[in-house]
VOSE-842961 format. One record per residue (C-alpha): residue in one letter; y, x, z. Coordinates in steps of 0.2 Angstrom, whole numbers, plus 2048, in hexadecimal, padded with zeros to 3 digits. Example, Ala and Ser with C-alpha at 12.3 -4.5 7.8 and 13.67 -1.06 7.14 Angstrom:
> residuo|yy|xx|zz
> A|7EA|83E|827
> S|7FB|844|824
//
This chain:
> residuo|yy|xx|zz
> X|170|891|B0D
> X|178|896|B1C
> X|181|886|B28
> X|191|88F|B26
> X|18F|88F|B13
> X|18B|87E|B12
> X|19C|87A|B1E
> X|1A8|885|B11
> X|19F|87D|B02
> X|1A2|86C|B09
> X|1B4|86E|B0C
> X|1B7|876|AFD
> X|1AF|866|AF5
> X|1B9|859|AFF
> X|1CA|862|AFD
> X|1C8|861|AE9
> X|1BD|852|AE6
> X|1CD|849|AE7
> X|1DB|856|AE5
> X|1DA|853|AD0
> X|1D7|866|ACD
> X|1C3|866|AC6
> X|1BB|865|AD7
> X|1AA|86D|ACE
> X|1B5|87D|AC7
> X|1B7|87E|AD8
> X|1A8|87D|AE2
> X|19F|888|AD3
> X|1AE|893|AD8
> X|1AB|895|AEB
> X|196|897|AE7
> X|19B|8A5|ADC
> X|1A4|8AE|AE5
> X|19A|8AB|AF4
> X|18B|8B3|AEA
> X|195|8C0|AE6
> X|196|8C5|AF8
> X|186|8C5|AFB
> X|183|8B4|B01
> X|173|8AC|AFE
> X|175|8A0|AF2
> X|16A|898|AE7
> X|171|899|AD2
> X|17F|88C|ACE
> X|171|885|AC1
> X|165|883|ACE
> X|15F|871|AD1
> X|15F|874|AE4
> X|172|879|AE1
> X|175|86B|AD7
> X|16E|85F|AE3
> X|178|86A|AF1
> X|188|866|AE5
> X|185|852|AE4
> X|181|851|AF6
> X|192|855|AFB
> X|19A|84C|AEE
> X|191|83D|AF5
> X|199|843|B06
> X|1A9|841|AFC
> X|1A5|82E|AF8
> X|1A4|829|B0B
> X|1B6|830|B0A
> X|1BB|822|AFC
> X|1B4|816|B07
> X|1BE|81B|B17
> X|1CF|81C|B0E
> X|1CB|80F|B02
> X|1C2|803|B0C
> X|1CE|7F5|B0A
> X|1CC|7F4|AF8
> X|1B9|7F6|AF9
> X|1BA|7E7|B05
> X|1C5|7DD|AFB
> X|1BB|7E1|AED
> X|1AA|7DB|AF4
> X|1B1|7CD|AFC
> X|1BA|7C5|AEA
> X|1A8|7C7|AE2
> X|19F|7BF|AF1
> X|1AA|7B1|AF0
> X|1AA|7B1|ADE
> X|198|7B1|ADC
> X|196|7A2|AE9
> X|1A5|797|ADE
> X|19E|79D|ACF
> X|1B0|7A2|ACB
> X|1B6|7A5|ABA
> X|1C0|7B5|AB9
> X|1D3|7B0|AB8
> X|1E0|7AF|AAA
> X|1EA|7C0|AA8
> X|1F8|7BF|AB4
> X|209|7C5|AB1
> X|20E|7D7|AB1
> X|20F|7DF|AC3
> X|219|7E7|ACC
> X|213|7F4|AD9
> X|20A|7EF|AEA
> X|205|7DF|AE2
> X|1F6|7D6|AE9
> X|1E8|7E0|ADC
> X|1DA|7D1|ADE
> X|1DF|7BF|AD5
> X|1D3|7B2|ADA
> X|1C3|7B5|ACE
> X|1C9|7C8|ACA
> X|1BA|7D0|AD6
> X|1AD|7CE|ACA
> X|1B4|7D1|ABA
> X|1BD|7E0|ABF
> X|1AB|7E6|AC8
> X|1A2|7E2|AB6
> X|1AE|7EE|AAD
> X|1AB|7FC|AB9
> X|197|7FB|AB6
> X|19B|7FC|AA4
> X|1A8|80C|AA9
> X|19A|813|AB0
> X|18D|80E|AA2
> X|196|816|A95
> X|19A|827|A9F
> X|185|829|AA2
> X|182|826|A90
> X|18E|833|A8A
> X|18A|83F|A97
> X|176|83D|A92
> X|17C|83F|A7F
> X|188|84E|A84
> X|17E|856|A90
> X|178|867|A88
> X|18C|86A|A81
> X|193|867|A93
> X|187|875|A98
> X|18D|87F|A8A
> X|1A0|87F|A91
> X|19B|886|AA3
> X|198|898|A9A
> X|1A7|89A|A92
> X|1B7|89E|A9B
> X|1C2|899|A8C
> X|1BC|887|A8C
> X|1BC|886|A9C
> X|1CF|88D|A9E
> X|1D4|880|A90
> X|1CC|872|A99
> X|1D7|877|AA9
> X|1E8|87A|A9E
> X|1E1|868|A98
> X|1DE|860|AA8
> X|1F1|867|AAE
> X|1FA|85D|A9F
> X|1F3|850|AA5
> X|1F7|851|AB6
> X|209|855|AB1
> X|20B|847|AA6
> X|203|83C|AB2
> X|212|83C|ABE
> X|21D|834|AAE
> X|213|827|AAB
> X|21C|815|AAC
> X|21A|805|AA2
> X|225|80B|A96
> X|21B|81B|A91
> X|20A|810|A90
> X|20B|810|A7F
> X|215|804|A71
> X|206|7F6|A75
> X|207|7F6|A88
> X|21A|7F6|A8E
> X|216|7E5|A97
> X|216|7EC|AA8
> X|209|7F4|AB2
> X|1F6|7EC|AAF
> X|1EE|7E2|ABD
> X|1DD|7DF|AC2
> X|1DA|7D0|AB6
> X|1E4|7DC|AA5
> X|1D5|7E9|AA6
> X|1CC|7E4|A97
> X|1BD|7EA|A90
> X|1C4|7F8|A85
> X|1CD|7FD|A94
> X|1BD|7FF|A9D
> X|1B5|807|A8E
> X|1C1|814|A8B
> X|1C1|818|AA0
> X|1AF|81B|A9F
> X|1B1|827|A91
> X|1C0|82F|A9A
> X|1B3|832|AA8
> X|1A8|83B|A9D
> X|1B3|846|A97
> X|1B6|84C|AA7
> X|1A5|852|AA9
> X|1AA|860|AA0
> X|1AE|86F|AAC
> X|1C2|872|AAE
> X|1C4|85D|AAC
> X|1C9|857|ABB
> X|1BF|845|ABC
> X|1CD|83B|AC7
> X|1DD|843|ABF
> X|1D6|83D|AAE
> X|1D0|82D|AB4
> X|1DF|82A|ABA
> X|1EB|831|AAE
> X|1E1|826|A9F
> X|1E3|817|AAB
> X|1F5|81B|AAB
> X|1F6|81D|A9A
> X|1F0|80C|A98
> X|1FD|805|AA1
> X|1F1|801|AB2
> X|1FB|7FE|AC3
> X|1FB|80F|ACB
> X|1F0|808|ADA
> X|1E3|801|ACF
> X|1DF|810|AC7
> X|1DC|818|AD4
> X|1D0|80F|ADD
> X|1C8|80A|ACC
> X|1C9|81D|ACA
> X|1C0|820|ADC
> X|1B5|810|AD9
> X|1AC|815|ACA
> X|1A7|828|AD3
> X|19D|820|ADE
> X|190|818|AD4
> X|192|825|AC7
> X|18E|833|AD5
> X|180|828|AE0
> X|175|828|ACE
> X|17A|83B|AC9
> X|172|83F|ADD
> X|163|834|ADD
> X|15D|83C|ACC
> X|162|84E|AD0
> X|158|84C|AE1
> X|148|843|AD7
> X|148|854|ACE
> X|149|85E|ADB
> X|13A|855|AE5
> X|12E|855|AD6
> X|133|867|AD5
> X|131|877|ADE
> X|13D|86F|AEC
> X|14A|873|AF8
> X|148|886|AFA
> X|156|88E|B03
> X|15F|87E|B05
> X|15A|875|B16
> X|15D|864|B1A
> X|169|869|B28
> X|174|873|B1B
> X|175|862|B11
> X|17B|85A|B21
> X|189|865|B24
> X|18E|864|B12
> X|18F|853|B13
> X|199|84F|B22
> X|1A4|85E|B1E
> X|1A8|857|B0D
> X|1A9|845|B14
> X|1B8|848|B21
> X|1C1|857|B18
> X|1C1|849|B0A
> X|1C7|83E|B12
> X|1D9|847|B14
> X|1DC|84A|B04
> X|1D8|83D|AFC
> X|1E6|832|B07
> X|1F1|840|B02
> X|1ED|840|AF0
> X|1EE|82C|AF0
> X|1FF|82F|AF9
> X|205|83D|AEB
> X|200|832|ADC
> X|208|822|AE4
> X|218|82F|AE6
> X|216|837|AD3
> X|214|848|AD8
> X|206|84F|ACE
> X|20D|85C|AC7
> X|20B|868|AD6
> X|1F8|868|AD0
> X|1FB|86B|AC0
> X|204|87B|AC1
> X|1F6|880|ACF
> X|1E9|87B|ABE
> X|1F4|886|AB2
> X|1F3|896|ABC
> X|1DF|893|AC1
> X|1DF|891|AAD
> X|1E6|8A1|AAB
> X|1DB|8A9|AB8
> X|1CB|8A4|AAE
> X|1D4|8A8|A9D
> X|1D8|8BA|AA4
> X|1CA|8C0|AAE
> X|1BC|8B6|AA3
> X|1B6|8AC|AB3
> X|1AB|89F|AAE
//
């Protein structure tokens, strides 16, 4: 893999890591078209790829921390102090509004233990739905109807209020401190769904957060919190495989680099913009751009 591949492949992952439109439809996209021109490329399935593929979605991750450092901060902080006071986790408080203070007193470490079990349950099922997942990458309908999915989502994420969280949850928008365990649970499985090709990870995070009547801030660093131990694990196993293999072939270190950093600052961008678009409600410009790449894969059977 050629340094300017590398650079193309990176932006292409930092623009969609966070723009909620399937960021691996897309990057299996750009490498197959690439090949097409006669690029050297090694085959999407390719543990080398794959590695390549998870190297600049770790690139991505130091974008969450730049943008979302603040919360990362915060979040650190409340468990370090709870730790040290052996803090009990607080009694639910009342119903936010917007731009309320997301960390109670004793909220750190409880709302850190619920996105370890997130995470927990969106390895199992991936491990248990791991041969059926591959399955959908061959077929262009699937693949088209997971898009068409991923737009209604994105569309109906905008309308989301209180008042549309379901019968159970018009009490306002959850806080730190209402996340319970189903909450968790059901955000974990969300998250596992979204390895299915056309599922966009963040907008369906997100939008089941939503759903579930979670502040619109909140879900999305909870969203952009859970990737990163999710995609640190998925990287470190892919690139065990790939060194008791037949290793890195035509992927070189530097190629790796570039990806990275490219991914890394290109990320950057769009994730303040997609932070600043889903604190303004206006998702539904994706969606339509997810409807008509769902009628490009329906159409010409690009899979």
């Amino acid at each position: 893999m050629g340094l300017v591949v590398a650079l193309v492949l990176g932006v292409v992952q930092g623009v969609f890591m966070f723009v909620p439109v399937s960021s691996t439809s897309h990057l299996v996209l750009s490498q197959t078209l690439l090949r097409e021109r006669g690029i050297e490329l090694p085959p999407p399935d390719s543990p080398e790829l794959i590695l390549f593929d998870l190297v600049v979605h770790v690139g991505t991750l130091v974008s969450v921390v730049i943008v979302m450092g603040d919360g990362l901060k915060e979040l650190w902080q409340g468990v370090r102090t709870d730790v040290q006071a052996r803090r009990a986790p607080t009694t639910p408080e009342p119903a936010l509004a917007e731009g309320t203070a997301l960390l109670p007193d004793g909220a750190a470490s409880r709302l850190v233990g619920l996105m370890v079990l997130s995470v927990a349950v969106t390895g199992a099922l991936g491990l248990v739905f791991q041969d059926l997942l591959t399955t959908v990458f061959g077929s262009p309908q699937l693949v088209a109807a997971a898009l068409f999915v991923t737009g209604a989502m994105l569309w109906w994420t905008d309308a989301m209020t209180p008042a549309r969280s379901g019968r159970r949850l018009r009490f306002g928008w959850r806080g730190p401190t209402q996340v319970t365990l189903g909450v968790a649970v059901l955000l974990g499985v969300a998250q596992a769904v979204a390895l299915t090709p056309g599922i966009s990870r963040s907008g369906t995070t997100i939008f089941v957060a939503l759903l579930l009547g979670m502040q619109r801030t909140l879900a999305a660093r909870y969203s952009f919190y859970i990737a990163i131990p999710t995609i640190l694990a998925a990287t470190g196993v892919q690139a065990l495989q790939v060194w008791l293999g037949d290793g890195f072939g035509t992927i070189s270190w530097s190629a790796m680099a570039i990806g990275f950093v490219s991914a890394a600052v290109v990320g950057t961008a769009a994730l303040w913009v997609v932070l600043r678009l889903l604190e303004a409600a206006r998702f539904r410009a994706f969606a339509i751009y997810v409807w008509g790449l769902a009628s490009v894969v329906l159409f010409t059977g690009l899979s």
